[in-house]
C-alpha positions in Angstrom: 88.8 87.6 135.2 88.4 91.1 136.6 85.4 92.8 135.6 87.5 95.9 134.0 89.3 93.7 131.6 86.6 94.1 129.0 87.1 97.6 129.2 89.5 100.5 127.9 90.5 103.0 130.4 91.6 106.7 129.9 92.1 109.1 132.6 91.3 112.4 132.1 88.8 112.1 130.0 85.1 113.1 129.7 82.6 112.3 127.4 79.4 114.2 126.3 76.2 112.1 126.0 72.8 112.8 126.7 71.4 109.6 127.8 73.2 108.7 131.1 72.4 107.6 134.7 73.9 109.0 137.4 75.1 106.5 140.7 77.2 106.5 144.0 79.7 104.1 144.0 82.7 103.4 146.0 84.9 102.5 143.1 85.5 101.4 139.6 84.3 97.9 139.8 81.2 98.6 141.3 80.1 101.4 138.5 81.8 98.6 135.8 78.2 96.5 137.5 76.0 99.0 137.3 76.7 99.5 133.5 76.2 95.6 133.0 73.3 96.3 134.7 72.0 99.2 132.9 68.3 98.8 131.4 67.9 101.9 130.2 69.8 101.9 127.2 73.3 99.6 126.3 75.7 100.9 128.2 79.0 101.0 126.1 81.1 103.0 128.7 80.8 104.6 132.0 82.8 107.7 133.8 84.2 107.5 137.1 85.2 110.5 139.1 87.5 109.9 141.9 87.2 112.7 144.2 83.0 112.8 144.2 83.0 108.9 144.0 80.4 109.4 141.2 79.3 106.7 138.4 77.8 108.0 135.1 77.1 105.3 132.7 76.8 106.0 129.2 74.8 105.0 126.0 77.9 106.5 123.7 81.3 106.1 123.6 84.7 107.7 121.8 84.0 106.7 118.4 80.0 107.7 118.5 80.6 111.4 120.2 83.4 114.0 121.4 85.4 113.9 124.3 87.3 116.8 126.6 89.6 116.9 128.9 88.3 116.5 132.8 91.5 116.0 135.1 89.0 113.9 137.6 87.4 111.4 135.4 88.4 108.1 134.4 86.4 106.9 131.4 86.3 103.1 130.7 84.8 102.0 127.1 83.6 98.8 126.5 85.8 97.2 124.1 83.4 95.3 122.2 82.1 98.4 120.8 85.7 99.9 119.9 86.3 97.1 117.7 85.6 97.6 113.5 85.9 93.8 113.3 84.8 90.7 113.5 85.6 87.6 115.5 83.9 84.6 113.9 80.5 85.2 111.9 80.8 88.5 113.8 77.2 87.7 116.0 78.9 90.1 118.9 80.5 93.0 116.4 79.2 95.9 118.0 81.3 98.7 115.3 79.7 101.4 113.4 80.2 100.1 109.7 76.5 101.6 108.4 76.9 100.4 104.6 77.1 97.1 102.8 79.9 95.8 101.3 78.8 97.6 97.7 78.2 100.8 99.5 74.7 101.0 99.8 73.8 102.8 102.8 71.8 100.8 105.9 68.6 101.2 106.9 68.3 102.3 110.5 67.2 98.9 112.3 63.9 100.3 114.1 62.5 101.8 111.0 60.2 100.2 108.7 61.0 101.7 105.0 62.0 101.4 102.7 61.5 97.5 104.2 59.4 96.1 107.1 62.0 94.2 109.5 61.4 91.2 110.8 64.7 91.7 113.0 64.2 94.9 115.3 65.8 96.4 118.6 61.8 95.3 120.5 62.4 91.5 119.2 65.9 91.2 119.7 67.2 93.7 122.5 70.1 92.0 123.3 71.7 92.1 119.6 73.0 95.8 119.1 70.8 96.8 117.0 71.2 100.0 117.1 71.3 103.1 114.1 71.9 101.4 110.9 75.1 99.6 111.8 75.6 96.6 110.3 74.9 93.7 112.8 74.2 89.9 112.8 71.2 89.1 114.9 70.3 85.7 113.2 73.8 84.0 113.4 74.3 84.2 109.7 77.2 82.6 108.8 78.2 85.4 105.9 78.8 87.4 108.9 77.1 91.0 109.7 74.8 92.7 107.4 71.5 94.8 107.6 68.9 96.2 105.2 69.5 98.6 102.6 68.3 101.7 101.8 68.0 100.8 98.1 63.9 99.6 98.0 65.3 97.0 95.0 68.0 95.5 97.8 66.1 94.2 101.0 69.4 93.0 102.6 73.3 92.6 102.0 76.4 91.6 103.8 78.7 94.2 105.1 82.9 94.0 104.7 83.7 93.1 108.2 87.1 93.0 108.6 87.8 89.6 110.8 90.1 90.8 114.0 93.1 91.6 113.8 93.8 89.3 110.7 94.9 89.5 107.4 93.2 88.3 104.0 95.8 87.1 100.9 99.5 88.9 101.6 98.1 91.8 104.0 98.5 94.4 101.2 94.9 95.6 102.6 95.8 95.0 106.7 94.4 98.0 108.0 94.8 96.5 112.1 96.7 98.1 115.0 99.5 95.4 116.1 102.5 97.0 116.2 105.1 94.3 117.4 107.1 92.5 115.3 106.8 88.5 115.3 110.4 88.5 117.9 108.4 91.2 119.8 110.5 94.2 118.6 108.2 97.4 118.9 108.2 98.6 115.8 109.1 102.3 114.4 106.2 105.3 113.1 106.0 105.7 109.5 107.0 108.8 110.0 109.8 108.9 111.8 113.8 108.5 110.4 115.2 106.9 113.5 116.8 104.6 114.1 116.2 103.7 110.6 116.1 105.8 107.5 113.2 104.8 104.6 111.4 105.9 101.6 108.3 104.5 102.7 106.2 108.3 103.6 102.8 108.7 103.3 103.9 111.7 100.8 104.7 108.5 98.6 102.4 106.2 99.7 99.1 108.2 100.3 96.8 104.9 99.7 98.9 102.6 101.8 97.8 103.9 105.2 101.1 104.2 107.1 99.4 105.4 110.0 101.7 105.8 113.6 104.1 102.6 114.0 101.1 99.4 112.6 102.4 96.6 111.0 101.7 97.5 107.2 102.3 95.5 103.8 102.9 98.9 101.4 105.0 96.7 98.5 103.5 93.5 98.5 106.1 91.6 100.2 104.5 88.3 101.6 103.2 89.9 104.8 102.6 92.6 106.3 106.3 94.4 108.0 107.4 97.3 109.6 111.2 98.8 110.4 111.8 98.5 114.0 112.8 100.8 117.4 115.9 98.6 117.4 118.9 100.1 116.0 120.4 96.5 115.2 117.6 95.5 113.5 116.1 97.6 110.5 113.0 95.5 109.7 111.2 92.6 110.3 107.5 90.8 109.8 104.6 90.8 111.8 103.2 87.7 113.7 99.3 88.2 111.8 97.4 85.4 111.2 95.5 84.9 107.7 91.8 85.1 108.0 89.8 82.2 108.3 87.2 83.2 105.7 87.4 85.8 102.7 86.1 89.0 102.5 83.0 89.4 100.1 84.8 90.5 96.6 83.7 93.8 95.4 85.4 93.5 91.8 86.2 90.0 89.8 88.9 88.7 88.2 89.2 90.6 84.9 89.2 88.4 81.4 90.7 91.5 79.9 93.5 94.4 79.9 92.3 97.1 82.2 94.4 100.0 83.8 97.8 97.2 84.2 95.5 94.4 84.4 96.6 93.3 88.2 92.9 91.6 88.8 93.5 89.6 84.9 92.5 86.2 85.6 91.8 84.8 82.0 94.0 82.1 80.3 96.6 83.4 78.1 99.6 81.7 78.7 101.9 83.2 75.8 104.3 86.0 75.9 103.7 88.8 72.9 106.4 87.1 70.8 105.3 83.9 71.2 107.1 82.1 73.9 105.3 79.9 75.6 104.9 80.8 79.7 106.7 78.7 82.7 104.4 77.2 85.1 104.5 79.6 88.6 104.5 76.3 90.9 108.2 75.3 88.7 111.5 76.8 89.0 112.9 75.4 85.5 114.3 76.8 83.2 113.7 79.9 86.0 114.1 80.2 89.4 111.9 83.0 91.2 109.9 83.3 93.8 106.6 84.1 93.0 105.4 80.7 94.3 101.2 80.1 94.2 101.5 78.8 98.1 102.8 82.5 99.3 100.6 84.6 97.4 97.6 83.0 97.0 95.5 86.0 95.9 97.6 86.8 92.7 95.8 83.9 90.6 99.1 82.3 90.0 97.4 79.4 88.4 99.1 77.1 85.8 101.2 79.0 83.3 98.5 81.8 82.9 99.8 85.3 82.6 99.5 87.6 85.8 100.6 90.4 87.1 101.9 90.0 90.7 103.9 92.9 90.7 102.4 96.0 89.4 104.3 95.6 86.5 103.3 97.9 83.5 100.8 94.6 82.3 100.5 91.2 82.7 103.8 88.9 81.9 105.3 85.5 82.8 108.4 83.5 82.7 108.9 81.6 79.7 110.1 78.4 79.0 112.8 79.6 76.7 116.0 79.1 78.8 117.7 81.9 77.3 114.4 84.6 77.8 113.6 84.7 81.5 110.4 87.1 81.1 108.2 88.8 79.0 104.7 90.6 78.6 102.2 89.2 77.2 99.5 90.7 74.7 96.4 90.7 76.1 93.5 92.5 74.6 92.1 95.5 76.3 88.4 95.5 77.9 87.3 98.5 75.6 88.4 96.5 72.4 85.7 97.4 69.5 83.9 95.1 67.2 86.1 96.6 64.4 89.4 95.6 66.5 87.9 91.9 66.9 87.2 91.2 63.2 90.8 92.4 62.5 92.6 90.3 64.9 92.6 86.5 64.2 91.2 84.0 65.8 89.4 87.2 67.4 85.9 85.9 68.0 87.4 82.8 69.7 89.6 84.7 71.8 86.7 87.2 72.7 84.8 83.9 73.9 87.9 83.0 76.2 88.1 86.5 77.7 84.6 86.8 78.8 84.4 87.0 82.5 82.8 84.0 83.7 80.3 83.5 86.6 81.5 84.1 89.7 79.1 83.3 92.6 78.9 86.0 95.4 76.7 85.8 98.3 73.1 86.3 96.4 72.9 85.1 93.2 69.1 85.2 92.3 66.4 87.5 91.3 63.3 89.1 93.4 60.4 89.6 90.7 60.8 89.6 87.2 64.5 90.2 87.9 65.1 93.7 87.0 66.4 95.1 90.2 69.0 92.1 89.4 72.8 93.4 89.5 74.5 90.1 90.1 77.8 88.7 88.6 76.2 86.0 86.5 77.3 85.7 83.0 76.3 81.8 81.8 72.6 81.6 80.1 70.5 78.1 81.4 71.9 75.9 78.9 75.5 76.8 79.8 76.2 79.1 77.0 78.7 82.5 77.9 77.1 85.8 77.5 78.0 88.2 75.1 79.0 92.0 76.1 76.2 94.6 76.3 78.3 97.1 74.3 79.1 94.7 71.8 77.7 93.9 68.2 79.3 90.9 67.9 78.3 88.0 67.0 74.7 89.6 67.6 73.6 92.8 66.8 71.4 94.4 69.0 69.8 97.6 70.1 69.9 96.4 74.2 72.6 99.1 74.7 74.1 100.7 77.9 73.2 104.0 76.2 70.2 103.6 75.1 69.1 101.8 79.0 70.9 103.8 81.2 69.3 103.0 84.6 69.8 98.8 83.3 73.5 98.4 84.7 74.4 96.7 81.7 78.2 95.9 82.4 80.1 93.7 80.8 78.4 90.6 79.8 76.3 90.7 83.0 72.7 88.4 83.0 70.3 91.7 83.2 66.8 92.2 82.1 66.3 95.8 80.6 63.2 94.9 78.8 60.9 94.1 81.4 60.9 90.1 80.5 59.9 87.4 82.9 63.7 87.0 84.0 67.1 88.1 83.6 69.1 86.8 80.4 71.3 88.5 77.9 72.7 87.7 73.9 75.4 84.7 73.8 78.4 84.4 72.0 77.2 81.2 70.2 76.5 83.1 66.6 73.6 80.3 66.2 71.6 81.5 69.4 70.3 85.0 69.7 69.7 84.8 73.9 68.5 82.8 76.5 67.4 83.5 80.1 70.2 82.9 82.6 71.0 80.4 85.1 69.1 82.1 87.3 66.8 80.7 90.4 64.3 83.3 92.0 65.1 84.2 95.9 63.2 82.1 98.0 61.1 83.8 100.7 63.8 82.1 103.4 66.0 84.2 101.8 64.3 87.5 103.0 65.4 88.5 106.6 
């Protein structure tokens, strides 16, 4: 294809950049080769002016530094360096994401602390290493990452969107298509015409109804938008569902918290007693929260959910004359006191502790204390008990009393300085036990 289809062209436009090289050229295509060319630094877009036939290639584009008007110029951008996602593993995402997917802020790739690199822009200069933007250099198959600036966290995965996909029902689709799936453009957020809505950023702040992109604001089954065509007042958008997930940032809840939309435990009867329909039946109740269409709402079995951002969790029963009802699940702040009073409270206490949950890393540098992994099952397969519970332990490993421990829920931690993580179980005949925790090998360490 033509040279110029890997780039984005706006007239009018100059950039301001320091590092630049200046050539003649008799048109576009030719300063398009010169910045393949470019050694000096990566070229991620070039200026063209049309009267002085004059080339400028440039190490920074739109999203890195400003821009002003220039009615001469032409600026083409590489478009592999406008793109905040991913295609694949993401080996060629050349974005600007600079943290990991918990937040921790990279470590700028050619500098050597808080961690020596064994990746660096002199090894590998064809691989974008540049800043502290997350990158992939070594083909991992979790996709970009980069080291941290956290001295206990060598490396971490960043959240790389994959392009222009959608993960579970596009509630988080945060893409640009703007066509409907019959190819109707589709109609700005904040417009009224043709078609009058409720659906404003004044009441949807957090939604991000930004100019006319296909959006998924009340979790319908994808993401939708009204469209330009008076005969036709919405309709869904032709997004494909990613091909692998996003790194999860918060588990499924065993307990009440806020309206308990991320509960994932196994209660499975309503508060006065009735026993809850299975989601993947439609008798005695038809409805059409069907696992298969919404597969990150944890419709499993007949466990209660909440798909719907109802008040709290609920489910249909199977009493033909009571089609729904909530269900009584306990809170996550429930006390020792509110445990011995309920009954049957230490067994349920045991069924709503959050299980493990493996995420990219589970294992331990050291003596593990840097350790702030998911893991809640000790090395004989027992469940932990909660940090900020006396029950059926009592202990004096409390988050108060070791603040800088992150001791969360019923996390495997080691605030004690002891040869690995562990934590107290809920079986009343065994104090603790180490976790099922393996140390990170050294192929671990990039």
């Amino acid at each position: 294809g033509d040279i110029l289809d890997d780039y984005l062209r706006t007239d009018g436009v100059w950039i301001l950049t320091r590092n630049k090289q200046f050539y003649k050229t008799n048109n576009e295509k030719e300063c398009a080769e010169k910045c393949e060319a470019e050694r000096n630094f990566n070229c991620r877009a070039f200026l063209f002016t049309k009267k002085m036939l004059q080339c400028l290639t440039l190490a920074e584009n739109s999203k890195t530094t400003v821009t002003f008007n220039s009615t001469d110029a032409i600026l083409y951008e590489k478009k592999i360096y406008l793109l905040q996602c991913k295609r694949g593993i993401g080996k060629d995402y050349r974005g600007t994401e600079a943290k990991t997917w918990r937040g921790i802020p990279c470590q700028k790739w050619a500098e050597k602390t808080p961690h020596n690199p064994n990746y660096t822009p002199e090894k590998h200069p064809n691989a974008g290493l540049d800043e502290n933007y997350c990158r992939n250099p070594d083909g991992d198959e979790n996709g970009p990452w980069c080291y941290t600036t956290d001295p206990a966290t060598r490396f971490d995965y960043c959240n790389i969107p994959e392009f222009e996909c959608m993960q579970c029902n596009g509630e988080d689709y945060h893409g640009e298509v703007s066509r409907t799936e019959s190819g109707l453009e589709c109609q700005r957020w904040d417009a009224q015409e043709p078609h009058l809505h409720g659906f404003t950023l004044k009441h949807f702040p957090d939604k991000d109804l930004k100019m006319n992109y296909c959006r998924n604001p009340d979790g319908d089954l994808r993401p939708w938008c009204f469209t330009t065509s008076p005969s036709k007042r919405w309709e869904y958008c032709n997004i494909p569902r990613c091909t692998t997930l996003a790194p999860v940032s918060r588990l499924g809840s065993q307990c009440l918290s806020v309206k308990g939309e991320d509960y994932r435990g196994r209660i499975a009867i309503t508060e006065s007693g009735n026993v809850c329909q299975h989601w993947n039946t439609q008798f005695p109740h038809r409805h059409g929260w069907i696992p298969d269409r919404y597969p990150c709402k944890g419709l499993e079995e007949n466990y209660c959910r909440n798909p719907d951002g109802e008040k709290r969790p609920w489910c249909y029963t199977i009493n033909s004359s009571v089609r729904w009802e909530y269900c009584a699940i306990p809170h996550c702040d429930v006390t020792e006191q509110g445990i011995a009073g309920m009954s049957n409270g230490f067994l349920l206490l045991v069924a709503d502790m959050p299980m493990q949950v493996p995420l990219l890393e589970e294992c331990y540098r050291g003596n593990g204390q840097s350790y702030r992994g998911t893991t809640s099952i000790t090395a004989s397969g027992k469940t932990c008990q909660a940090w900020n519970s006396m029950f059926p332990h009592s202990h004096e490993k409390t988050p108060d009393r070791f603040p800088n421990a992150d001791l969360r829920a019923n996390y495997c931690r080691n605030p004690d300085g002891d040869n690995s993580p562990w934590c107290f179980t809920t079986d009343p005949s065994v104090t603790w036990e180490y976790c099922n925790l393996k140390r990170c090998d050294d192929h671990t360490h990039k």
